[in-house]
Each structure stands twice: as structure tokens, then as C-alpha cells.
C-alpha positions in Angstrom: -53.4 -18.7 69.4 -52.2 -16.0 72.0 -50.1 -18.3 73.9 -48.6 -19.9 70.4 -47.9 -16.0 69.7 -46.2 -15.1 73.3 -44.3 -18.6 72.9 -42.5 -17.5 69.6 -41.8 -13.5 71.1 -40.3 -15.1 73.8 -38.1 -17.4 71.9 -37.0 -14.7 69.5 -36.3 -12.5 72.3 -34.4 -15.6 74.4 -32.3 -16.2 71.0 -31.1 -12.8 70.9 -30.4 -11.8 74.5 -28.4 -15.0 74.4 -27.0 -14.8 71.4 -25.6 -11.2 72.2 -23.9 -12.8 75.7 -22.3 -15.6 73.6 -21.0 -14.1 71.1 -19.9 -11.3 73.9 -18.1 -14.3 76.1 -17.0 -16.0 72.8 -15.2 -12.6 72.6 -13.5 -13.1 76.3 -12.2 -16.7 75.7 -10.9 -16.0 72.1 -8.8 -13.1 73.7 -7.5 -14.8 76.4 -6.4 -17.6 74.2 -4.7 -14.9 72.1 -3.3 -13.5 74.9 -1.7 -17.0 76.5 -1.3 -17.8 72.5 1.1 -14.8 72.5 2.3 -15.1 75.5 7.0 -15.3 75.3 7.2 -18.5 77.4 4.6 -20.3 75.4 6.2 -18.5 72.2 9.5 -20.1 73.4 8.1 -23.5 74.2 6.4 -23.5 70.0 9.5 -23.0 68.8 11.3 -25.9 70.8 8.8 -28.4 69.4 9.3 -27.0 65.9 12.7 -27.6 65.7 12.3 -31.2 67.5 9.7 -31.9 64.9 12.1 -30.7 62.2 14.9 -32.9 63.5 12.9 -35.7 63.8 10.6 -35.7 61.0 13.2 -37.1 58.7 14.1 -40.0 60.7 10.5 -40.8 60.9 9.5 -40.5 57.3 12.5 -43.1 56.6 11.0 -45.5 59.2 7.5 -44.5 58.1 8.4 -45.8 53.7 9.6 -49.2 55.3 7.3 -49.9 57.8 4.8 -49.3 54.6 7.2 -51.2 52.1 7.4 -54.3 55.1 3.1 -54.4 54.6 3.2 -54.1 51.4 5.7 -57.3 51.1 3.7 -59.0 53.6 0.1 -58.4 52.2 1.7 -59.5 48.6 2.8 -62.7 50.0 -0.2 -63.6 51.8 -2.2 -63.2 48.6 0.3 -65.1 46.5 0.0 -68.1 48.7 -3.7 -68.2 48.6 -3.6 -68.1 44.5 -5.5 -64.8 44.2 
């Protein structure tokens, strides 16, 4: 029963001494992300592939409703071929 006793102190104490030093290095990554996140050139580099996406994103959806439509017009005709 002792060693059932010392086994479960010493997981409670493992879970929180290593709980404390993730959270602590979850802390380090999180700000360095923030900090490259932040960072003017990357900033700059957002903002070009947001207005690409904006440009684009038209010309895609048109391309996008008749690729579907094409399916559509496709699947239709298979099934009224086969009588169902």
C-alpha cells in the first residue's frame, strides 16, 4: 500500500512540476510567434496575399459555379441514361 501511496505523490508532484514548465515554454513559443506574427516584413508579406486573394477570388468563384454546374450536367445525364 506504501508503494501504491509514493507512486501517486510522485505522479501528482511530476504533473505539476511539468505542468508549470509547459505552460512556462508554452509562454516562450506563443511570444515568439507574436513577435515574428508582428513582425513589418511579414506584416507586408500578409497584406500582398490579401490583396492577391482579393483579386483572384472572383475569377475563381466564376470558375468554381461551372465547374460545379458541368458535374451537375454530367451526373444528370448519367442517371437519365440508366432510367433512374
Amino acid at each position: 500500500m506504501r508503494g501504491k501511496i509514493l507512486f501517486v505523490f510522485g505522479l501528482a508532484v511530476g504533473y505539476v512540476l511539468g505542468t508549470r514548465a509547459g505552460r512556462e515554454r508554452y509562454e516562450q513559443i506563443k511570444a515568439g510567434a507574436e513577435k515574428v506574427w508582428l513582425d513589418p516584413r511579414v506584416q507586408e508579406q500578409v497584406h500582398t496575399v490579401e490583396e492577391f486573394v482579393k483579386d483572384k477570388a472572383p475569377d475563381l468563384a466564376d470558375k468554381a459555379t461551372t465547374a460545379v454546374k458541368k458535374v451537375s450536367s454530367t451526373v444528370r445525364s448519367a442517371r437519365g441514361g440508366q432510367g433512374a
